[in-house]
C-alpha positions in Angstrom: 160.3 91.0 85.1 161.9 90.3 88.3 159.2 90.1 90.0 160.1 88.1 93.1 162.9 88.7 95.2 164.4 86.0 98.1 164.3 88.1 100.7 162.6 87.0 104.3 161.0 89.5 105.9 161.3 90.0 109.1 157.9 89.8 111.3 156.7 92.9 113.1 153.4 94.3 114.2 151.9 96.4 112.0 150.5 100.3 113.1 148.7 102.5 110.8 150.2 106.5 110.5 146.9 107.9 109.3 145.8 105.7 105.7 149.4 104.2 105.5 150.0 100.7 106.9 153.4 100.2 109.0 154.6 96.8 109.5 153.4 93.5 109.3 152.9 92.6 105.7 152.5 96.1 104.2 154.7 97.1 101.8 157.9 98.9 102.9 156.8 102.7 103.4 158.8 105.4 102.0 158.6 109.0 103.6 160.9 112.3 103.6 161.0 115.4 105.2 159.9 119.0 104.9 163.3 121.5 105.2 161.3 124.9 105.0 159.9 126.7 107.8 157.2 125.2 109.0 155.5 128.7 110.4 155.7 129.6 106.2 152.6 127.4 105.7 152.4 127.5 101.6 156.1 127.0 101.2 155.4 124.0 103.5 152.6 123.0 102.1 154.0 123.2 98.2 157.2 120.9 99.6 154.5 118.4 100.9 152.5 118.2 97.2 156.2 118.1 95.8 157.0 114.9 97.8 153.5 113.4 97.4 153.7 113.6 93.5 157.2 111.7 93.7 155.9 109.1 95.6 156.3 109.0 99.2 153.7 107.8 101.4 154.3 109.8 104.8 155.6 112.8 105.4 157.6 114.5 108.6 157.4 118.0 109.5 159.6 119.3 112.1 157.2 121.3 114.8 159.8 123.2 116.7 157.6 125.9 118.2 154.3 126.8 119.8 153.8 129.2 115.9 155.2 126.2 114.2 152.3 124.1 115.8 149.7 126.7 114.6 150.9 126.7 111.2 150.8 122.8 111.4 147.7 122.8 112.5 146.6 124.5 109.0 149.4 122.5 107.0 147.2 119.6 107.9 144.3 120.7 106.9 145.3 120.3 103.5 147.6 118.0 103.1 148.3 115.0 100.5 149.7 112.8 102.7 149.6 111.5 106.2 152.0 113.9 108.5 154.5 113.0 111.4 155.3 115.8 113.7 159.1 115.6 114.6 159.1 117.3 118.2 162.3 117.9 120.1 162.7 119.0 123.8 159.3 120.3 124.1 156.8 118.2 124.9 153.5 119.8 125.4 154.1 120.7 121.2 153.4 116.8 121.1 150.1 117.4 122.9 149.5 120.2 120.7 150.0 118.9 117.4 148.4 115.8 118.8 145.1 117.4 119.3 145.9 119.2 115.8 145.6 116.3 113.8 148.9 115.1 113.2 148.9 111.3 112.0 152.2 110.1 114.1 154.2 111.6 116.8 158.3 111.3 116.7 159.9 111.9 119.9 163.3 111.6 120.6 164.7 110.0 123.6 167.6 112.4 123.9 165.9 115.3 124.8 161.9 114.9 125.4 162.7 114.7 128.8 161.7 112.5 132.2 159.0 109.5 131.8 156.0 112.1 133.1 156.6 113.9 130.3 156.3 110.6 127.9 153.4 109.3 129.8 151.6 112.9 128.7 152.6 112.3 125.3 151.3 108.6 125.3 148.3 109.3 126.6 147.7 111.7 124.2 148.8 109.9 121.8 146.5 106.9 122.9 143.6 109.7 123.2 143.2 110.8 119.6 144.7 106.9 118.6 147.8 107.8 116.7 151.0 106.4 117.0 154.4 107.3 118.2 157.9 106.7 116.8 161.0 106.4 119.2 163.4 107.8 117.2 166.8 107.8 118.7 170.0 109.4 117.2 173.6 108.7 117.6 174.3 112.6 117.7 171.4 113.4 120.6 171.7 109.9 122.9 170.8 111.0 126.5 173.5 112.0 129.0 174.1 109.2 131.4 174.2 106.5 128.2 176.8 109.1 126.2 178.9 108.9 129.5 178.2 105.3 130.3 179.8 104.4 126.3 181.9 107.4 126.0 181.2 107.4 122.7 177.8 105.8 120.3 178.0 102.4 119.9 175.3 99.9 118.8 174.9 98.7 122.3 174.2 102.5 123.4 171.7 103.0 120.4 170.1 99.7 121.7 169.6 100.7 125.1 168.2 104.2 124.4 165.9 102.5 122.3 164.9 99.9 124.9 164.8 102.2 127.8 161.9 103.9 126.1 160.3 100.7 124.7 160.0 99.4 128.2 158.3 102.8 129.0 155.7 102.3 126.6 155.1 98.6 127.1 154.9 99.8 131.0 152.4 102.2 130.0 150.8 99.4 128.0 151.2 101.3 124.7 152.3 99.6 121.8 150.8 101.8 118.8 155.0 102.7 117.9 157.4 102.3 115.5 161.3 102.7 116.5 164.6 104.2 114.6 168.0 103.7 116.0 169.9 106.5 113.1 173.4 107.3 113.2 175.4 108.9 110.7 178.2 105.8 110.6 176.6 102.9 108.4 178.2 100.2 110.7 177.2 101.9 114.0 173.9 102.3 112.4 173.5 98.8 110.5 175.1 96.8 113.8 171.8 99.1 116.4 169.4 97.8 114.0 170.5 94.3 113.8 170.5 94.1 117.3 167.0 96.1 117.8 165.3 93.6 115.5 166.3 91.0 117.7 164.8 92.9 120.7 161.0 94.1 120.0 158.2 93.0 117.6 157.4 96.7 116.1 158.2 98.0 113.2 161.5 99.6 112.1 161.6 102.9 110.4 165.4 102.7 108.5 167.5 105.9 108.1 171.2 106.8 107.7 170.7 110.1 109.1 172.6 113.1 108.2 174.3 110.9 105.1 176.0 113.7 103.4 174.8 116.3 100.1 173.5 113.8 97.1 176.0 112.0 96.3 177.6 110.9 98.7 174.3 110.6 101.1 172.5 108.0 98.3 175.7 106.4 98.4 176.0 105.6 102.1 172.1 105.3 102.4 172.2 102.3 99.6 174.9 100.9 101.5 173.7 100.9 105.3 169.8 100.1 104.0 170.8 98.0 101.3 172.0 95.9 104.0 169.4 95.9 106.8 167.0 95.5 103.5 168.3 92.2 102.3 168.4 90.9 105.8 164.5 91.3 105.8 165.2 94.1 108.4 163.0 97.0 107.9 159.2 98.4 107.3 159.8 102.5 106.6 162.7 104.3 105.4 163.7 107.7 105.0 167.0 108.7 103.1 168.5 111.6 104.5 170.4 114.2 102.1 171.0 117.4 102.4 169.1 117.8 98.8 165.7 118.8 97.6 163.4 115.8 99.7 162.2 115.1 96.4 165.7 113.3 95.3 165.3 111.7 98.9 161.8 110.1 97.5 163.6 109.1 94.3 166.5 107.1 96.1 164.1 105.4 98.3 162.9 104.4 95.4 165.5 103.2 93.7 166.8 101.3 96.7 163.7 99.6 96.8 163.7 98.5 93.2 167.1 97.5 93.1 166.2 95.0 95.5 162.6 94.3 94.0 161.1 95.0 97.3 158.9 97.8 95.8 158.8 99.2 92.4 157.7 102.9 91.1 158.2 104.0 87.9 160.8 102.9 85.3 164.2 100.5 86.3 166.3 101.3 83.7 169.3 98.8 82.7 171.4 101.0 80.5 176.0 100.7 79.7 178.3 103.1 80.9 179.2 103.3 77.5 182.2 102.5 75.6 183.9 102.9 72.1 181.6 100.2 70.9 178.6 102.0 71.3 176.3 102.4 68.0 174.5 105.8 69.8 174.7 108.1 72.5 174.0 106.1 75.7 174.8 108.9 77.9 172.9 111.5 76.0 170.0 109.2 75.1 170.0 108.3 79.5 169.4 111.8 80.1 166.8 112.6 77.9 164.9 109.2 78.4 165.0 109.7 82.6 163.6 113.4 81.7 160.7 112.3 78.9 159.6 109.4 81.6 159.8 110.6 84.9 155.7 111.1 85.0 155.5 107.2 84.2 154.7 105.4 87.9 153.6 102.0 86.6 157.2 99.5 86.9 158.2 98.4 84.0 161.7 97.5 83.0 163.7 99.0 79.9 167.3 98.4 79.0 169.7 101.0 76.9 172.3 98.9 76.1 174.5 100.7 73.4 176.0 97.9 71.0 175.5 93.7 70.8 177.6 92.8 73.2 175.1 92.3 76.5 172.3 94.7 74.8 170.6 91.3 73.0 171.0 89.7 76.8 169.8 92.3 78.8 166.8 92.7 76.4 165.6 89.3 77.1 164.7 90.4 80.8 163.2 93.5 80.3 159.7 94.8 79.0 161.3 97.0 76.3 164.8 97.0 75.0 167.2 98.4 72.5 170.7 96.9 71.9 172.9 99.6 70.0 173.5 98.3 65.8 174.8 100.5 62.8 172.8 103.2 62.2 169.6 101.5 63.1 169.6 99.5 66.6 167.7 96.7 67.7 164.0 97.1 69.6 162.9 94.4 71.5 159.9 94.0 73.3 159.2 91.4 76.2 162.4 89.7 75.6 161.5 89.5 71.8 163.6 91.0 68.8 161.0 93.2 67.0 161.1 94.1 62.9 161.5 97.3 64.1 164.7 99.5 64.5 165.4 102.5 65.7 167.1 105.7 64.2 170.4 106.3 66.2 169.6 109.9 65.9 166.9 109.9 67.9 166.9 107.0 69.9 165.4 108.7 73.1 161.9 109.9 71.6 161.5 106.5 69.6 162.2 104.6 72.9 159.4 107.0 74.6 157.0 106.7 72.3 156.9 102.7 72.8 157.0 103.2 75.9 153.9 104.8 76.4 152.2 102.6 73.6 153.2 100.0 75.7 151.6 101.0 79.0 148.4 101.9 77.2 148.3 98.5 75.6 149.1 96.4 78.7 146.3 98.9 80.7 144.0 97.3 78.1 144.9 94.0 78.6 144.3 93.7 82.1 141.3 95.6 81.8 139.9 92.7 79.6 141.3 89.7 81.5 139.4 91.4 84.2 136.3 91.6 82.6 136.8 87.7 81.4 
């Protein structure tokens, strides 16, 4: 339910990073980022199938060395998911993992170095036709723009950005994406706003270095939810200092909450009160547990007396609104003769659930042989 949303995208070109469509009218990718050592190629490489099984459809690997390029070289080989080589200072690794395989190369402004060094990095880049992302940062802007705005401002993101843009379009390169991060959601929010204005590519969305789990969804919901609903924004990445799993899981949630994308379950449930017929809390836990291997979206409200939970019901695929001992199910909006035990709401709820998926996979497997 909820299936539209009023948002207007904003109209970019669209790129391809290895199988997965950037931009245009693709939907909104969503990608983390390894944290082991890259040179440790099956700790990598199990962080990689970790991320892929939560969702995300690119990956970045951070390719700090010469070793770390031969290890990417066989991370590649077996990989999930397409990979983005995140290279810093160095930019002959760029060549490297270029020639390697790697599906998109991130540079950063800051410290790649003087525009021979980009033109290498294009041309190899335009050599074994993979794109590049511009990825500037608040924390790394290059010298002469830190002492030009003393301090990072939108307006020094911007030019950062543009300064290598203008590189690229000189080079007549346009395969790229760009980022203009910073840790501040308004110094973030105000250089994208004022990016999107500026160039036709597509924006890769980040509030980076947000903060531990908490706090970083927080901040990351706030900055993105904000460029999102503006129609501002074709990849994301939420930075947390957390398993990149739970970074997968916020995108995710982001993007449901504003029905740009949906993966696996939105759950409507109560904070709970004295009203409550069951344990909402307790029931919440065990339900996001039991379902996390669901991937098809589907709606399901836990609503814990009859105060909203016959209201909420009627816009979700399966409900239950808290009652005396036995609470109400409802299914597509409608009150069913069933109840459920307040003892056990959580495995009842699952076990509809999954009858549920099996019966609408059967349904649209007949309309589609109709």
């Amino acid at each position: 339910m909820f299936a539209d949303n009023p948002i207007t995208r904003r109209l970019s070109t669209q790129i391809h990073v290895g199988t997965v469509a950037i931009g245009g009218d693709a939907p909104i990718a969503v990608q983390s980022m390894t944290n082991t050592r890259t040179t440790d190629v099956e700790a990598t490489l199990a962080q990689i199938r970790a991320i892929a099984a939560a969702g995300a459809d690119l990956v970045r690997v951070s390719v700090p060395t010469m070793e770390a390029a031969e290890a990417f070289k066989l991370i590649k080989q077996q990989a999930p998911i397409p990979l983005v080589a995140d290279i810093h200072f160095d930019y002959r690794i760029a060549l490297k993992v270029a020639e390697y395989g790697a599906d998109c190369l991130r540079i950063n402004p800051g410290n790649i170095g003087k525009e021979d060094r980009i033109r290498a990095v294009v041309d190899s880049a335009r050599d074994h036709n993979i794109p590049i992302r511009i990825g500037v940062n608040g924390g790394s802007l290059e010298a002469d723009i830190q002492e030009k705005y003393t301090e990072p401002t939108p307006e020094a993101l911007l030019e950062s950005a543009m300064r290598h843009v203008d590189i690229l379009d000189r080079l007549n390169f346009d395969q790229f994406k760009v980022s203009v991060k910073a840790s501040d959601v308004f110094l973030a929010v105000g250089a994208y706003r004022l990016l999107a204005k500026q160039i036709k590519q597509p924006l890769h969305l980040g509030i980076t270095e947000a903060g531990g789990a908490r706090a970083g969804a927080v901040k990351s919901a706030i900055g993105l939810g904000m460029l999102l609903a503006e129609g501002i924004g074709d990849t994301l990445r939420i930075s947390l200092a957390a398993d990149p799993v739970e970074e997968v899981k916020v995108a995710f949630d982001i993007l449901k909450s504003l029905r740009i994308r949906q993966r696996g379950i939105n759950f409507i449930a109560c904070p709970s009160c004295s009203r409550q017929e069951f344990d909402v809390i307790k029931t919440m836990n065990e339900l996001e547990q039991r379902l996390e291997d669901i991937v098809e979206p589907l709606t399901v409200s836990v609503i814990g007396c009859v105060v909203n939970g016959p209201g909420e019901a009627l816009i979700s695929d399966l409900g239950v609104a808290g009652a005396n001992r036995k609470s109400g199910f409802y299914l597509n909006g409608q009150r069913q003769k069933l109840r459920l035990d307040n003892n056990n709401i959580a495995e009842q709820l699952e076990q509809q659930v999954r009858q549920y998926l099996v019966a609408r996979e059967q349904l649209i497997g007949i309309k589609q042989l109709d």
